[in-house]
N, C-alpha and C positions, 0 to 999 in steps of 0.2 A: 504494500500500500504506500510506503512511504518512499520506494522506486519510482513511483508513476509518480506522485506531488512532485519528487526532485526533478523528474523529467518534466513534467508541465512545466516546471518553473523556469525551468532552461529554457524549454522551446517557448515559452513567450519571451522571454529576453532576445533570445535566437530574431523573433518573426519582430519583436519592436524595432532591431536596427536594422534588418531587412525591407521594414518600412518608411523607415524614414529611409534609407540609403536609396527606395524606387522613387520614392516622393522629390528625393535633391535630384534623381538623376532625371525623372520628368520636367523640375522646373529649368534644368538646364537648357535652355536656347539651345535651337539647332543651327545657328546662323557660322559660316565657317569663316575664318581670319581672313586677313589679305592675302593666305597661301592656299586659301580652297581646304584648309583641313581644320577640326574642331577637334583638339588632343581633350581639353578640357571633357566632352561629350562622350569621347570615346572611352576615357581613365576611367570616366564613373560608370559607365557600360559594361566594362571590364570588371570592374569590384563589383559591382551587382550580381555578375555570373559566377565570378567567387564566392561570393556572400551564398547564393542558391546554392551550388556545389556542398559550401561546409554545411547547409542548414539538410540537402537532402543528405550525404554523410551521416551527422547528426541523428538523425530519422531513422538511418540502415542499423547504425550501431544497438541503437534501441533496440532494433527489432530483432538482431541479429542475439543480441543478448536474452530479449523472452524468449525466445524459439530456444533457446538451450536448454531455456530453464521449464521448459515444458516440453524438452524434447521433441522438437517438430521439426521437420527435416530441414533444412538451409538450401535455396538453390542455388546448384552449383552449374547448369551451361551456364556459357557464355553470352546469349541473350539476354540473360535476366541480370545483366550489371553491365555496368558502363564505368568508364575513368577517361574523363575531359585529361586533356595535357596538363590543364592546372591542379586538380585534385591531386592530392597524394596518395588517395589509394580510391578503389572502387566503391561504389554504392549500389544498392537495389535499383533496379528502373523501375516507373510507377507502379504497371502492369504487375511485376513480382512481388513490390512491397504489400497492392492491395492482397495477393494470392497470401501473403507469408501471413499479415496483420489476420484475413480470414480462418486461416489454420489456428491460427495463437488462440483467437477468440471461442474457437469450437472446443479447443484444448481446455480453456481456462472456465469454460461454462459445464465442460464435464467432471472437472474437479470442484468447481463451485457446488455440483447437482450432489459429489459423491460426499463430500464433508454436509452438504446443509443433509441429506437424508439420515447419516448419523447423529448428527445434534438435535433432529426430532428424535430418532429413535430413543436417544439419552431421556430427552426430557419427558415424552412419555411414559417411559420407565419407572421415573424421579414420582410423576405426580401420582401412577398409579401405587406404588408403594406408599407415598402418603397418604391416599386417600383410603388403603387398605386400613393403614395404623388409624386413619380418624375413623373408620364404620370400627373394629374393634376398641378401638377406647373407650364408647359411650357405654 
């Protein structure tokens, strides 16, 4: 539980300067120098593609880590990751992430079904044993 908060928390810090870095690079003028070139447009263009890279990154590693921990398989072709020249290492592509995020969640609703059915069983238990001791106490 307290994986997932830490990760929420990340990935909105992650998506807060991913927004404002798309918002400067939108207000940025398209208008090109006296040399026909707008380095300015292009730099922030650039770190925006970076910024997405480390934020889908980010995303993989996540999931790459529940999948372990729920043992779900990791895809391993080569279609289902990509690596820009600028990332340091590979990420999920969309298509795989929804497939992997799908599997995690069938994973984590079967374990959620297999513990909540034993904490009924528990507490039924619990109440019928007391309620046995209160019919023999009177």
């Amino acid at each position: 539980m307290f994986d997932e908060l830490r990760y929420r928390w990340a990935l909105r810090k992650f998506l807060k300067e991913h927004r404002a870095m798309s918002r400067d690079y939108e207000q940025t003028p398209d208008d090109p120098d006296s040399e026909n070139t707008n380095f300015e447009k292009h730099g922030k263009g650039k770190e925006l593609n970076y910024q997405t890279a480390m934020l889908d990154g980010f995303r993989s590693d996540y999931l790459i880590e529940q999948a372990q921990r729920y043992h779900v398989p990791i895809p391993d072709k080569k279609e289902d990751w990509m690596q820009p020249r600028f990332a340091s290492k590979p990420y999920l592509t969309p298509a795989a992430a929804q497939k992997l995020r799908a599997d995690i969640r069938a994973e984590q609703k079967a374990d959620w079904d297999y513990w909540a059915n034993r904490v009924t069983l528990a507490l039924a238990l619990i109440g019928s044993i007391f309620g046995v001791l209160a019919f023999f106490k009177k």
